[in-house]
C-alpha positions in Angstrom: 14.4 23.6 37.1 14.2 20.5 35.0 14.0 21.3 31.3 11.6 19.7 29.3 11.5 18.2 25.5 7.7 17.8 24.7 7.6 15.4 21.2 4.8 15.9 18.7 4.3 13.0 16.9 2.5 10.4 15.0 3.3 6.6 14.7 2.5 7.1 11.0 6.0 9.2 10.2 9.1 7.7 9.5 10.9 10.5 10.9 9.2 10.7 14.1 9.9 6.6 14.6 13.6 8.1 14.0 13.4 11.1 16.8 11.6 8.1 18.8 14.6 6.2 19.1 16.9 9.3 19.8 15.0 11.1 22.1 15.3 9.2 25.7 19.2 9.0 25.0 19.2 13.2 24.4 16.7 13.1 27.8 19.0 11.3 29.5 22.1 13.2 28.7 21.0 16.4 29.7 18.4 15.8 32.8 15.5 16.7 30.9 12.1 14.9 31.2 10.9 13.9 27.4 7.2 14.6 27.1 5.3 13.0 24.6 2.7 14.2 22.6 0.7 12.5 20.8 -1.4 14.3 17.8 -2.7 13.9 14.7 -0.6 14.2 11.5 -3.5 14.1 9.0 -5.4 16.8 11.1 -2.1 18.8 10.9 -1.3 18.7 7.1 -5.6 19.4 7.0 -5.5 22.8 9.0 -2.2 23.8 7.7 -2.4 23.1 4.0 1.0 20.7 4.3 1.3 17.6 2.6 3.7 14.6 3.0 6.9 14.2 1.0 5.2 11.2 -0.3 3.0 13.2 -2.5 5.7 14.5 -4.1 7.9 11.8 -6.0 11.0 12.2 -6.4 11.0 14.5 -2.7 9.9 11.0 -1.6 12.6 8.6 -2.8 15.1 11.2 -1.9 13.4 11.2 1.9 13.3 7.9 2.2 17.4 7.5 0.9 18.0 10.6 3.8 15.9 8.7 6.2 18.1 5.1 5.8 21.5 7.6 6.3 19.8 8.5 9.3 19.1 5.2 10.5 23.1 4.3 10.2 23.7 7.0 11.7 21.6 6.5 14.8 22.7 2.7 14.4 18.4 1.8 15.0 17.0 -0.6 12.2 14.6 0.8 9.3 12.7 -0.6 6.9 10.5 1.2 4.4 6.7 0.1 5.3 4.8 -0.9 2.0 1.8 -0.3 3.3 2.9 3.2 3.5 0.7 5.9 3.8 -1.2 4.1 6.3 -4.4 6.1 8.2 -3.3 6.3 11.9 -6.6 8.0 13.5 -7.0 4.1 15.5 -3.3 3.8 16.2 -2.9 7.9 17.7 -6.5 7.4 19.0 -5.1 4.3 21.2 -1.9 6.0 21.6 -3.4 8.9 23.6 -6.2 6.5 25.2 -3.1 4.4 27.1 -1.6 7.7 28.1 -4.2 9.0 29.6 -5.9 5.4 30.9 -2.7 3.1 30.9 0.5 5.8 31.7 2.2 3.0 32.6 1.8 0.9 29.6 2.3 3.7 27.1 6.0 3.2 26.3 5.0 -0.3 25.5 2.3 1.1 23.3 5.2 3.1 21.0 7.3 0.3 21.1 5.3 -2.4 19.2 3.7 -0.2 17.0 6.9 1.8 15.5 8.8 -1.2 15.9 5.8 -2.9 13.8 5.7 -0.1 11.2 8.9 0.9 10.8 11.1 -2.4 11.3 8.6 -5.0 10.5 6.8 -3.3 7.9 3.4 -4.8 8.9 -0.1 -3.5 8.0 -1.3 -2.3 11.3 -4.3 -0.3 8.8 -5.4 -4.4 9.1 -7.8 -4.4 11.8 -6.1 -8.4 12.1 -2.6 -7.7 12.1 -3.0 -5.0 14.4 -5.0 -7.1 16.6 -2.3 -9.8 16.4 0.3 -7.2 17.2 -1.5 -5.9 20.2 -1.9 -8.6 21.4 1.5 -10.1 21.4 2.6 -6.5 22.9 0.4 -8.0 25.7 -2.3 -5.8 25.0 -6.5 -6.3 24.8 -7.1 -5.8 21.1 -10.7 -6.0 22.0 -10.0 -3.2 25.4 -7.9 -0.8 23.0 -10.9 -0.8 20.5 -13.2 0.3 22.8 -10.7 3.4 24.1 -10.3 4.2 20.9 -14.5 5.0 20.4 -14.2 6.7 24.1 -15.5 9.9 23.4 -12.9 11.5 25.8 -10.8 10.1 24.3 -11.6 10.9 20.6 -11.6 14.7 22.1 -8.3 14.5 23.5 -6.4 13.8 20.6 -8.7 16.4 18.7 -7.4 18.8 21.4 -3.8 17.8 20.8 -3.9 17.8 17.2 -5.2 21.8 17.6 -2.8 22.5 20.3 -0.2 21.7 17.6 -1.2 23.5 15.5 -1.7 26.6 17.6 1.8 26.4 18.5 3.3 26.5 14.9 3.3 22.5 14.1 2.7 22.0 10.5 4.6 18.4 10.2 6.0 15.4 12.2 7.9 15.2 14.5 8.0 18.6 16.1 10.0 19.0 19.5 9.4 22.2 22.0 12.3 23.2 24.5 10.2 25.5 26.3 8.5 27.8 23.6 11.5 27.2 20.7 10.3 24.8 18.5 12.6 22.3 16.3 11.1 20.4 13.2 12.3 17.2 12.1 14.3 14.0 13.3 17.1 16.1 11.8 17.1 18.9 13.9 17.9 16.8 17.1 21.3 18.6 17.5 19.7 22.0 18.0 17.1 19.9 20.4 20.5 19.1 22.4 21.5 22.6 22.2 18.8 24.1 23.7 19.0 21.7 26.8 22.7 21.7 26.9 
């Protein structure tokens, strides 16, 4: 039987754009099909009483410092987004209205948008330059607004974000090899253990 590696995320973490870039090589390796799952890190922090790094500091220069090691490591391009916190209900609204409309466009979808976060550090909170970034993606700005007010829509990522956090998910990103759960980009070697 195929394993699986389902991946909690948001678009909004830095450490999930790092698991993002990991995650289809570890897949790959081992056989397994990678999942993806988007949810709602905002909704998260909100129902577990988490917070991000960022409101902490000096927890949030040291992340970011861990998060650039990382980045070396993995040999993937990083660059700390100024616009950081950014709200991503329209991005992860979008993100699970492709998957579940567009299934075949979704890994397009992640693509520009962490590569627009997290390497070209725009502001994709800018109703313009996310338009302007859809669109060079080859998407419909004007299409991917209107998924994002589907109602459907707006409920499925709802019941994602509570799936989550029925499961134990308190932060992102989050991986499940069948019901053992690994937090954090830098856990990915127990995420290879598990399917190994």
């Amino acid at each position: 039987m195929t394993k699986t590696v389902e991946f909690f995320f948001d678009l909004g973490s830095p450490a999930s754009y790092l698991a993002w870039t990991q995650l289809p090589g570890i897949c790959a390796r081992h056989g397994a099909e990678l999942r993806y799952r988007p949810m709602l890190l905002g909704g998260v922090f909100q129902a577990t009483g988490n917070a991000s790094p960022a409101a902490v500091p000096a927890k949030a220069r040291h992340t970011m410092i861990d998060m650039q090691r990382f980045a070396r490591r993995y040999g993937v391009p990083m660059h700390f987004n100024p616009f950081f916190p950014i709200n991503t209900l329209t991005l992860m609204r979008a993100a699970i209205g492709v998957q579940m409309r567009q299934p075949e466009r979704f890994e397009a979808y992640l693509d520009a948008m962490f590569r627009a976060l997290w390497q070209d550090k725009r502001n994709l909170g800018d109703p313009a330059v996310l338009g302007a970034t859809l669109q060079a993606a080859g998407f419909d700005p004007e299409a991917l607004l209107a998924l994002v007010g589907d109602q459907e829509v707006k409920d499925a990522l709802k019941a994602a974000t509570e799936e989550a956090v029925k499961r134990g998910v308190f932060g992102a990103p989050t991986c499940f090899v069948g019901e053992e759960m690994f937090f954090g980009q830098d856990r990915l070697d127990f995420v290879e253990e598990a399917l190994a």
